[in-house]
N, C-alpha and C positions, 0 to 999 in steps of 0.2 A: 113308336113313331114320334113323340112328341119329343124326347130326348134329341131325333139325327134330324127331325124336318122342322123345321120353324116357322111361326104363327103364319107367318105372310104366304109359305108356302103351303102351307095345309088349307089355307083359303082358297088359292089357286085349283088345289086337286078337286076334279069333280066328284068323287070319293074319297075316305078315308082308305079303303083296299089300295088307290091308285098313289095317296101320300107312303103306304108301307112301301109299293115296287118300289119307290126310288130312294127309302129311308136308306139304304147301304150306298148310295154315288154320293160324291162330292156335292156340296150345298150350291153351286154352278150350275153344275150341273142338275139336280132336282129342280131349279125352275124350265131349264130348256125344254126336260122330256116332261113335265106338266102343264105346260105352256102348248107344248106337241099335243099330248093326249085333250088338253081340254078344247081346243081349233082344231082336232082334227076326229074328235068323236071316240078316241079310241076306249076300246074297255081294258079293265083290268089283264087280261089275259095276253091281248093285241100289245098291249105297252109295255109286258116284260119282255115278249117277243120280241119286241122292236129294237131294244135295251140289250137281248143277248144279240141279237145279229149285228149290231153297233160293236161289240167286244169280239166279235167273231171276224169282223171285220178287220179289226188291228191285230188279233193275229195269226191269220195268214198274210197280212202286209210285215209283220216281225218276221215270220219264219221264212219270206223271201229273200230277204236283206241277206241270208247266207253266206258266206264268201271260203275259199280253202278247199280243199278236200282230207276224205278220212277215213281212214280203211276200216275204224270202229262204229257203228251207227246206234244207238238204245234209245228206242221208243216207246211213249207210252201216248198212243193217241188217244182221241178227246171223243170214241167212238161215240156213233149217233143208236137208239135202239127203236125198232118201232112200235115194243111199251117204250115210253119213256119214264114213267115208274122204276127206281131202283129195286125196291122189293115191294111188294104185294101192299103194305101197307107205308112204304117208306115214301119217301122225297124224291122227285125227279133228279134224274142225274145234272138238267140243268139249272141248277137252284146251285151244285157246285162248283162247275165250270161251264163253255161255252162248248157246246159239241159241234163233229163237223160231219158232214155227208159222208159215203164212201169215193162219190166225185171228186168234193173239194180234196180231201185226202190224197187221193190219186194223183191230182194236180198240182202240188208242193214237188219243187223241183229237186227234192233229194239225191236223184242219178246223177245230176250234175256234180253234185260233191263229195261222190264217191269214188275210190280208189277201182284201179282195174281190179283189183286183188282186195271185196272188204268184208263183213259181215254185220248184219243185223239183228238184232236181237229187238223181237217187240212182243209187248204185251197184247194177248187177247184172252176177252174172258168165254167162258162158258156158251151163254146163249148166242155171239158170234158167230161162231167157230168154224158154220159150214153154211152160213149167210152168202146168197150170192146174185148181186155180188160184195162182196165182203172183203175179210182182209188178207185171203190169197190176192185179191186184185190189186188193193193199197200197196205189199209185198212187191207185187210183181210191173206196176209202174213205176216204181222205185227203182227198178232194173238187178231185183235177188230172186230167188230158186229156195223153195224149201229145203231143207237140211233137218230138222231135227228137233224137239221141244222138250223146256223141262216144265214139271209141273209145283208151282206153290201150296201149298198145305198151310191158308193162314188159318187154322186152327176155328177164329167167327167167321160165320158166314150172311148169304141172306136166303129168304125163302123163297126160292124159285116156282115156277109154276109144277115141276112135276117134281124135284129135291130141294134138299136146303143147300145152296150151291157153299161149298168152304173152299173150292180152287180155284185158281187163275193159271195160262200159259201162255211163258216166256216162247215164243216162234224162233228159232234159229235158221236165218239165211243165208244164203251165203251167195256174190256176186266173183266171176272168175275161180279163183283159188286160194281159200283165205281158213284154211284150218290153225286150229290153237297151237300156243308156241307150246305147251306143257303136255307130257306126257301122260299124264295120270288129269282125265279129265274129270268134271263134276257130275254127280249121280242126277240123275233124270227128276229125282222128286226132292223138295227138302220141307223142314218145316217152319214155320214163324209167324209169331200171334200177329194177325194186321195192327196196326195204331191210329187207323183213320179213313175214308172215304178214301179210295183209288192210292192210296199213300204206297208205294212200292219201298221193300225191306232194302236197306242200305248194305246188303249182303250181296244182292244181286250185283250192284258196280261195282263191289270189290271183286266179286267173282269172275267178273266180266275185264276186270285190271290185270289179274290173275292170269286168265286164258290168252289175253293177247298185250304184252306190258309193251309199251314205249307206243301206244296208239295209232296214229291220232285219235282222238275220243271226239261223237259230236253226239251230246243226249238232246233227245225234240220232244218238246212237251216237257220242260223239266220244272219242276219246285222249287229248285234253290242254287245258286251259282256251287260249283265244286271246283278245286285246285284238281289241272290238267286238263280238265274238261271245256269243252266250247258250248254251253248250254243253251 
């Protein structure tokens, strides 16, 4: 804390816990939301709170901004869990990014920029999977139809409440008429050691390049700008 927050700001927080929430924002920003938290009482808990629905904010204001259409869709959304606990003894999921309801989800205007003919491929994990409403519902306001799943084999796992979960599955949908240009399609399971919290193997978009070449490609929720892709 005393490295990201500076003196004048550390005097401000009404706790050291409240100078940590905001040791990782801009040094601007750590007086604004300590300024907030000390006029407005909030505790430690209420002020990250406040801090992720600030980020949550902007983006689904980014993810509106859309424009185009595109017959490829790859998502890994920011699912919400009602642990919020990663694993048993781990870090909440929003310590790594900003998660979103099954609502807000629903509500992002993806149909709009979708091809009459397209398919989507999303990520969903384990304890999901048959949530309801969950992510048949995200799927299906989006304007796709299930089709089909493969399953990731990343090798670590975490420890779930009744297995050590080590899978994730890719959802394959499909909106109109939109099967692979390739004959010989990809096997239903594959394997590869994960490298990070929610980090998805750079296999999958090639596979996904693979099944349907010359696009258009729109990945939501992405990590890092890619050549051909609209991220």
């Amino acid at each position: 804390v005393s490295t990201h927050v500076a003196l004048e700001e550390r005097k401000l927080a009404p706790s050291p816990s409240h100078a940590a929430a905001v040791a990782p924002l801009d040094p601007a920003l750590q007086r604004v939301w300590l300024e907030k938290a000390k006029g407005e009482g909030l505790t430690v808990r209420e002020l990250k709170d406040e801090i992720r629905a600030s980020s949550r904010r902007k983006v689904v204001s980014g993810q509106a901004k859309l424009s185009g259409k595109y017959r490829v869709i790859y998502a890994d959304p920011p699912w919400r869990y009602r642990n919020t606990s990663a694993t048993k003894g781990g870090s909440s999921v929003k310590e790594h990014y900003p998660d979103m309801s099954i609502e807000e989800l629903c509500k992002l205007p993806v149909e709009a920029h979708a091809e009459k003919n397209a398919v989507l491929l999303m990520w969903v994990t384990v304890p999901l999977m048959f949530e309801n409403p969950g992510p048949r519902e995200v799927m299906e306001a989006w304007g796709f139809r299930y089709q089909s799943m493969q399953t990731w084999d990343k090798v670590l796992g975490n420890p779930g409440r009744f297995l050590h979960i080590t899978t994730e599955h890719l959802i394959i949908a499909e909106r109109g008429n939109c099967p692979p240009d390739i004959a010989k399609v990809p096997a239903s399971l594959f394997t590869e050691r994960r490298t990070g919290h929610s980090v998805k193997p750079t296999v999958t978009r090639k596979m996904i390049e693979k099944m349907f070449p010359g696009g258009p490609y729109l990945e939501l929720f992405g990590r890092e700008l890619v050549k051909g892709w609209h991220v």
